[in-house]
N, C-alpha and C positions, 0 to 999 in steps of 0.2 A: 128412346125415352130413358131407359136406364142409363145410359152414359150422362146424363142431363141429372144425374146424382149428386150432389154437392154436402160433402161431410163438414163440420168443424174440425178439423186435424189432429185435435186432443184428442175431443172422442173416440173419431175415428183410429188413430192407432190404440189408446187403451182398447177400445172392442176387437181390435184383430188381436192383441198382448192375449187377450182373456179366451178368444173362440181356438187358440192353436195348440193349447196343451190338453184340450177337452177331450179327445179321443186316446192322448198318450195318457191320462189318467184314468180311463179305461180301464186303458193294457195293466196297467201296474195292479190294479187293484186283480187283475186275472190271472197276474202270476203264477200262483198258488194251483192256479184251476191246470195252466196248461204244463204245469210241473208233475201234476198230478196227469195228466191224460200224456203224457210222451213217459211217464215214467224214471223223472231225473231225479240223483240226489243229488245235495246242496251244493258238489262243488262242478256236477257236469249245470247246474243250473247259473251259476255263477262263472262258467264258461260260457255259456250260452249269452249269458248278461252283456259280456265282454264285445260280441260284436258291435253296441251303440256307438261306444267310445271308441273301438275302432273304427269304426266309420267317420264320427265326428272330428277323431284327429288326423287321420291322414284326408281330410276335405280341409280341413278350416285353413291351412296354408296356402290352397287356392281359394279360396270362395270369396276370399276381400280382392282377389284383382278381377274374379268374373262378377264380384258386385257391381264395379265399378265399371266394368265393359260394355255389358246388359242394364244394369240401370238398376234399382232395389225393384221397381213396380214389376217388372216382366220375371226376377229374382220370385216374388210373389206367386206373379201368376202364375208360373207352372210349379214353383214346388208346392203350392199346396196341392193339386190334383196329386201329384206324385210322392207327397208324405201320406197322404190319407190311405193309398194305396199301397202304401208301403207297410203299414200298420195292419191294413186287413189282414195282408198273404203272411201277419203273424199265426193265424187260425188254420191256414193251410201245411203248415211246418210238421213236421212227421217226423223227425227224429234230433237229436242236439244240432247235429250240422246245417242242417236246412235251418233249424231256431237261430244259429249263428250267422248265417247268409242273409237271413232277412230281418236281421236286428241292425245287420248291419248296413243295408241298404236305407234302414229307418236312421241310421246316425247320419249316412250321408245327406240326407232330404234333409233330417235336420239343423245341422249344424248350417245350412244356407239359410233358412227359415231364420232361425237364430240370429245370424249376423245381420240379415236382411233388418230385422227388426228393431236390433237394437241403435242401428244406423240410422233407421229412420225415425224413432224416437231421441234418439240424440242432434239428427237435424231440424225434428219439431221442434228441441228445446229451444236451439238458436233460433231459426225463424219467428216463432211466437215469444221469445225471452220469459218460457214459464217453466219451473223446474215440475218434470214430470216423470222422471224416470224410476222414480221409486215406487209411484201409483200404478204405472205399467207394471212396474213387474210385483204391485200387487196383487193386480187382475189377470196375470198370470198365475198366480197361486188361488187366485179364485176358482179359474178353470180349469184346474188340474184338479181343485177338490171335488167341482161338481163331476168331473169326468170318477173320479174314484168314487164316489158316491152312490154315482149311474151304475158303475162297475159291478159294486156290491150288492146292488139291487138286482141286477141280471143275470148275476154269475150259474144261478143255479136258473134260469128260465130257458135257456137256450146252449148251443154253441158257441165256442170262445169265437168262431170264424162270423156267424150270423152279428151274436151282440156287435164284433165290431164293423161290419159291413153297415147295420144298420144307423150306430153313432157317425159313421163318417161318411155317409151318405146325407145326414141331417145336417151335419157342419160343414163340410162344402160348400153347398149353395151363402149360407150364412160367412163365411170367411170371404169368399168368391165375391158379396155385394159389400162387404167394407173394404176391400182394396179397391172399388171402384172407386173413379177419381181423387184415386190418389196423389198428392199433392207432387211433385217431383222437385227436390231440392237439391240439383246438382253441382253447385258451388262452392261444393267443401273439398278441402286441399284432399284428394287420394292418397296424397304420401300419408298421412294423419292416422290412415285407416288399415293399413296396415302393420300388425306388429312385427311382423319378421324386418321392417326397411329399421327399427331405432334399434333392434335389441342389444346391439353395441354401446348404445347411449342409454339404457335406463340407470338412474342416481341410484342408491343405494335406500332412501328413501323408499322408493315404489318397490324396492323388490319384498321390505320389511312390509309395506303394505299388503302384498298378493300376498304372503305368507299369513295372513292377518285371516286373509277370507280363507286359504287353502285348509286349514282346521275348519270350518264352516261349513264351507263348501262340501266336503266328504262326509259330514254329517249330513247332509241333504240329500245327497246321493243314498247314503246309506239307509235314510227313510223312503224314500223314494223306491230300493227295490226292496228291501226285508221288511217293511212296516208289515205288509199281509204275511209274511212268511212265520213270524212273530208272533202275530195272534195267532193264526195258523198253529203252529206249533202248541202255543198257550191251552188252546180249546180241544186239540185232537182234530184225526185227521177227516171227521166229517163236520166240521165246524161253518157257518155260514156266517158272513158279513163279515169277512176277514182283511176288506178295504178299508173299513170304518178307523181303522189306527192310522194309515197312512192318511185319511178325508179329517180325523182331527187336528193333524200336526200340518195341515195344507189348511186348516180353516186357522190355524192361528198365527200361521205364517203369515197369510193375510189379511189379519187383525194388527199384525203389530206394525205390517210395511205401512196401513192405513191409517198409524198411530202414531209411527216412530219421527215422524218431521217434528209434533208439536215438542217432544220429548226433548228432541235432540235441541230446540228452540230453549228452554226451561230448563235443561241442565248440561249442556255442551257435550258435545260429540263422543269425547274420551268416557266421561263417565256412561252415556247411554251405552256404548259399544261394553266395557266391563258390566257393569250389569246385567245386562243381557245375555253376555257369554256365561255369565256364572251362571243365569236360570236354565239354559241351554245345558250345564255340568249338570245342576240340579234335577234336571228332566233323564237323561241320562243312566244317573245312577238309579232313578227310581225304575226306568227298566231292566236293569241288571240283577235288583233285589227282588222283583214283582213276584206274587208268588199269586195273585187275581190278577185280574182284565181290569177291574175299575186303576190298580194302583199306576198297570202297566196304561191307560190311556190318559193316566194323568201326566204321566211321564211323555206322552207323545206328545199332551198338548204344552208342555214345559219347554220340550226342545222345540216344537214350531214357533211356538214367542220369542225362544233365544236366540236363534238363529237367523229370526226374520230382518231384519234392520242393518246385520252385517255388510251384507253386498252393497247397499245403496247408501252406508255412510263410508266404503271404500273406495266408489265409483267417485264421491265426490272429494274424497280426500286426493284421489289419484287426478283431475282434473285441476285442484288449486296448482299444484305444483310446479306445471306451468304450462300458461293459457298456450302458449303455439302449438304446444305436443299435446295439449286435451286428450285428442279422439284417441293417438297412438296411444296412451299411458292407459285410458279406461279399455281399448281391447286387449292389449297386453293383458290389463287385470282379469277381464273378462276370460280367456284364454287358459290363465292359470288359476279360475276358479271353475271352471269346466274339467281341468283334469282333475284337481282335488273332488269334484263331482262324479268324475265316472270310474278313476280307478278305487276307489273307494272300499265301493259294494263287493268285489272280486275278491279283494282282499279278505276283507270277512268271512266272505264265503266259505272261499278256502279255510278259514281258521273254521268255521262254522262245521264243516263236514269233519272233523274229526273231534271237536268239542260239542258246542250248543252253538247257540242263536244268539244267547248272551254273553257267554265267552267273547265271540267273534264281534259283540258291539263294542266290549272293551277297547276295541282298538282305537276309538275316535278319540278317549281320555288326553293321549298326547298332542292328538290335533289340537282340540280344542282349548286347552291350557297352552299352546301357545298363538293361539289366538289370543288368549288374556293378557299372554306377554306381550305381547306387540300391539295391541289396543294404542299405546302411546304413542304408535307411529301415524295416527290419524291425525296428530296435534299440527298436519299439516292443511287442513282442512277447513280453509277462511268464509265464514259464513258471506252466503251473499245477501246484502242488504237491499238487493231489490225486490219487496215484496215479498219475503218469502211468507211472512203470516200470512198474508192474499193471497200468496198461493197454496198455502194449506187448506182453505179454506174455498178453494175457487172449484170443485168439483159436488 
């Protein structure tokens, strides 16, 4: 009877986009917790961080030919058991190196999770010809808030090991019954989907592009593991609800992915992307100057607005430029906005453990100022006129 499941395809991949980050926004918001119970300062923690992305870069140059091998659906079905699981035995971790072992086992699950998805949301696209890529990885930033949200809420009720066995105990089942019959759309050229077969051929164009999100991007990251660290810091070292900074800047991230089509509709591409960057600066410096919680979460929810809209008017800038090489030019980008993502945080760190928390955010200023420089390199980005108000409007 349950294989006799029948999704709509939209749905169904936004709700897997949304249930996969729900437990890794947990973790993030427990940072703080299991910093504090293994006893690290900022930059053996910021070692420890390091294993994600290492994991996720030395996988992601295989994980597009074992997509293609295996299938995305079977891609699914086992790495979600084994990301869930990967996340748990972050509670069992007993000193930096074991924190490094199985941060980095969570990068490898990941970064399959990841390409899986975004492949098969980029094949909904073409099959259903509805643009949806941006709303996914709205509902991605939804689940990562509730997951931070959950985090904050439990942090002090249990063990970091419990809370997360119980979170990915709950979503399992829930991820498990939306990959059921899933749709299989194995007709897209494999060469397409791999970045490493063009990287001789990308124009000069797409590199000014990735560069666009690579300021963005590191700012993401950079919320993503210091936002608790931050308040943390802010409140003293017995402070509770220390996710709440990261669960604001992940609610307005997802606010503006859910806003930024009609915008970018209403005032074209280039200008939405510079305005945005700027409120992203403006968010920024107000956590640099904060001297309260209320100034520094205005400041979080400043950068989650500014930042949100980037990636998904680069994916679509990176596609105009030309329709044979689509897939290859949007993983490419995807690729070099993942490392702008993870080596980021480390970097900080490191400045962070011998300065402040705020010092070491200073560093994203160059990033993201040349994200504003390069804004103008979206001007390759040909709206498509099929529908797109109906499909703003189609959810």
């Amino acid at each position: 009877m349950i294989k006799s499941i029948s999704w709509n395809p939209i749905f169904q991949v936004m709700g897997i986009f949304f249930i996969q980050p729900v437990v890794l926004g947990v973790w993030l918001a427990l940072i703080p917790k299991v910093q504090s119970g293994l006893n690290l300062d900022t930059s053996q923690l910021a070692l420890g961080l390091m294993g994600t992305p290492a994991g996720m870069l030395m996988t992601l140059p295989f994980a597009g030919k074992m997509a293609n091998t295996f299938g995305i659906r079977k891609i699914l079905y086992i790495g979600f058991p084994v990301y869930f699981f990967s996340i748990t035995l972050i509670g069992q971790a007993g000193g930096l190196y074991s924190l490094l072992l199985v941060l980095f086992l969570v990068g490898v699950c990941g970064s399959f999770l990841t390409l899986a998805l975004n492949v098969h949301a980029s094949r909904v696209e073409k099959h259903t010809r509805r643009v949806i890529m941006n709303r996914c990885h709205g509902f991605w930033s939804l689940g990562i808030m509730a997951g931070s949200f959950l985090g904050s809420v439990l942090e002090s009720e249990s063990t970091v090991w419990l809370i997360l066995i119980i979170c990915a105990s709950a979503s399992f089942p829930l991820a498990l019954l939306l990959c059921l019959g899933l749709p299989s759309y194995e007709n897209v050229n494999s060469a397409e989907m791999s970045p490493a077969l063009v990287i001789t051929q990308f124009p000069a164009i797409l590199i000014g592009i990735c560069f666009f999100t690579f300021g963005i991007s590191m700012t993401e990251g950079a919320m993503a593991n210091w936002a608790s660290v931050y308040v943390k810091e802010m409140q003293g070292s017995e402070a509770q609800g220390t996710g709440y900074g990261f669960g604001l800047f992940a609610a307005f991230v997802a606010f503006g992915r859910f806003f930024g089509d009609s915008l970018k509709i209403k005032l074209g591409t280039i200008k939405v992307a510079r305005i945005f960057v700027i409120i992203s600066i403006l968010g920024l410096i107000f956590l640099v100057i904060a001297n309260d919680l209320w100034l520094a979460l205005a400041g979080f929810a400043l950068i989650g607005l500014g930042v949100s809209v980037g990636f998904p008017l680069a994916v679509t800038a990176a596609a105009s430029i030309d329709d044979k090489r689509e897939a290859s030019y949007v993983a490419f980008l995807s690729l070099i906005a993942l490392i702008g993502f993870l080596v980021g945080p480390p970097i900080i760190g490191f400045l962070a453990n011998t300065t402040s928390i705020k010092t070491g955010l200073t560093m994203l200023f160059p990033g993201l100022l040349l994200s504003l420089f390069l804004s103008s390199k979206l001007r390759s980005s040909k709206p498509k006129k099929r529908n797109d108000q109906k499909l703003i409007m189609s959810l």
